[in-house]
N, C-alpha and C positions, 0 to 999 in steps of 0.2 A: 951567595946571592940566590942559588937554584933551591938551597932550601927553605931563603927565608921568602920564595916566590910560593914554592910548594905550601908552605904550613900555612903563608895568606890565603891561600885558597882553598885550602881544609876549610879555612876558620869562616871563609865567605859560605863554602856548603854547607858548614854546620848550621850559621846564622839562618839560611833559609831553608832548611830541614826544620828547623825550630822556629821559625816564623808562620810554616806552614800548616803546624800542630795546630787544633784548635779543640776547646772544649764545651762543649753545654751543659745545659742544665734546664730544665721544664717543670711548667706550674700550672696547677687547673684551677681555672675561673668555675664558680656553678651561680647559679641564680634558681633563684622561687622567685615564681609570676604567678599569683593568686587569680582567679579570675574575679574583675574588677568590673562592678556594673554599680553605673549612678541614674539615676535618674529626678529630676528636678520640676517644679511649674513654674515658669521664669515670665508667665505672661496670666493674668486672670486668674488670682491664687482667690479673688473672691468676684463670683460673677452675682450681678443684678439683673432680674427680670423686673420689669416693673409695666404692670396690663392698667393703673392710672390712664383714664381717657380714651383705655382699646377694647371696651368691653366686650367687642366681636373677635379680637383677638383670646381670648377665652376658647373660644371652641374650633379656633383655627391656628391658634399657639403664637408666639414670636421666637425668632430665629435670631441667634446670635451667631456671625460668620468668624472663626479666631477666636473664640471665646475662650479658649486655654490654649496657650504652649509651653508645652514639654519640650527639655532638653537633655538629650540621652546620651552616654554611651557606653562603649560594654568591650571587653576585646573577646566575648566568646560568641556563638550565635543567642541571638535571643527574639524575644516578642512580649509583648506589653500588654495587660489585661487593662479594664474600668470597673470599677462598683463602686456603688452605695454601700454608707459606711453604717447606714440602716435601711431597715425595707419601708422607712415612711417621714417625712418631712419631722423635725421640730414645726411647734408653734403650732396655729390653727388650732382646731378641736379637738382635743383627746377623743372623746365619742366618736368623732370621723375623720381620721386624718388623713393629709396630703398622701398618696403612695408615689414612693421614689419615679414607678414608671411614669410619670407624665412629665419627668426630664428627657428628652430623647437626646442622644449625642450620633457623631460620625467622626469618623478620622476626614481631617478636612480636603485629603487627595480625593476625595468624592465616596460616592458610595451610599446606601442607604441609611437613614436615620435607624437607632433601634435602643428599645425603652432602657431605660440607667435602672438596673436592680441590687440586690445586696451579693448575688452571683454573682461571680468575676464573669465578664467578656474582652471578647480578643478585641484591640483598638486596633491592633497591625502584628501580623503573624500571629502563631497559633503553636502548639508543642511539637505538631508534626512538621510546620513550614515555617520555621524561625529564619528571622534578618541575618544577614551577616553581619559581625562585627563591624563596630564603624560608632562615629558619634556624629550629632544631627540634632536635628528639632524638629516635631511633629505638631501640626494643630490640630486641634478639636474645634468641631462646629457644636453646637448644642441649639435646640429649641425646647420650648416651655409649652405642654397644651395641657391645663389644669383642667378645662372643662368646664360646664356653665354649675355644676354642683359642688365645687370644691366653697368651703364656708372661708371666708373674708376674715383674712387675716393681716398684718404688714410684719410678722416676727417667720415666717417660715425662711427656715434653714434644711440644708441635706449636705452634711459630707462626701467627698468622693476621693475612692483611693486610686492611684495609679500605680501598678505594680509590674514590674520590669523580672523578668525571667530569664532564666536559661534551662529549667529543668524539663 
């Protein structure tokens, strides 16, 4: 009996010496995160100015409040340029055509109006002072002052690019 008490209790040490063992094994995860930046015009993809019936509005412009919004977003820092996709209106008179600057725009957190060219400028941030990462929506205000000499046309068009950076 004493030793079949002894050998049960080897067999019980053994059990939990060998319960105790344990083994691993490890694995590496990697990921590529490209930096990912969209930018979209999800509001005013075609704006109308129409000066019918404002002839004074001519040389005092009309203001459109919202007249585009953009939706961004980006996971690295960035900032947002505007231009003209040329330096002068479709339509109207080849001899004298519209020029892009009597579109004036502003990012619509306020700020000064300032004329739409075929130059890029900053709508919000700049290369030295970029947004943080983040997605959102920005409006653009825009006003129209043609001027009392722009020639009478109802076909004038001007493309505008919005271009979204991080460099």
């Amino acid at each position: 009996m004493k030793n079949t008490f002894f050998t049960l209790v080897i067999v019980l040490i053994a059990c939990v010496v060998v319960k105790a063992q344990s083994v691993t094994a490890t694995s590496t995860v990697t990921a590529k995160i490209p930096v990912a930046m969209q930018v979209a015009v999800t509001n005013g993809a075609a704006v109308n100015f129409d000066f019918t019936g404002q002839i004074s509005s001519l040389a005092t412009g009309i203001q459109q409040l919202n007249a585009v919004t953009l939706t961004y977003s980006s996971n690295t820092p960035w900032y947002i340029n505007i231009n003209a996709t040329t330096p002068n209106f479709s339509g109207g008179s080849l001899s004298a055509p519209m020029p892009s600057s009597v579109l004036l725009f502003r990012n619509n957190a306020g700020g000064t109006y300032a004329p739409l060219g075929a130059t890029p400028l900053s709508l919000r941030g700049t290369t030295g002072a970029k947004i943080p990462p983040g997605a959102g929506t920005l409006g653009i205000d825009m006003k129209m002052v043609p001027g009392n000499t722009v020639v009478p046309a109802t076909n004038y068009a001007i493309g505008i690019m919005y271009t979204l950076s991080n460099l």
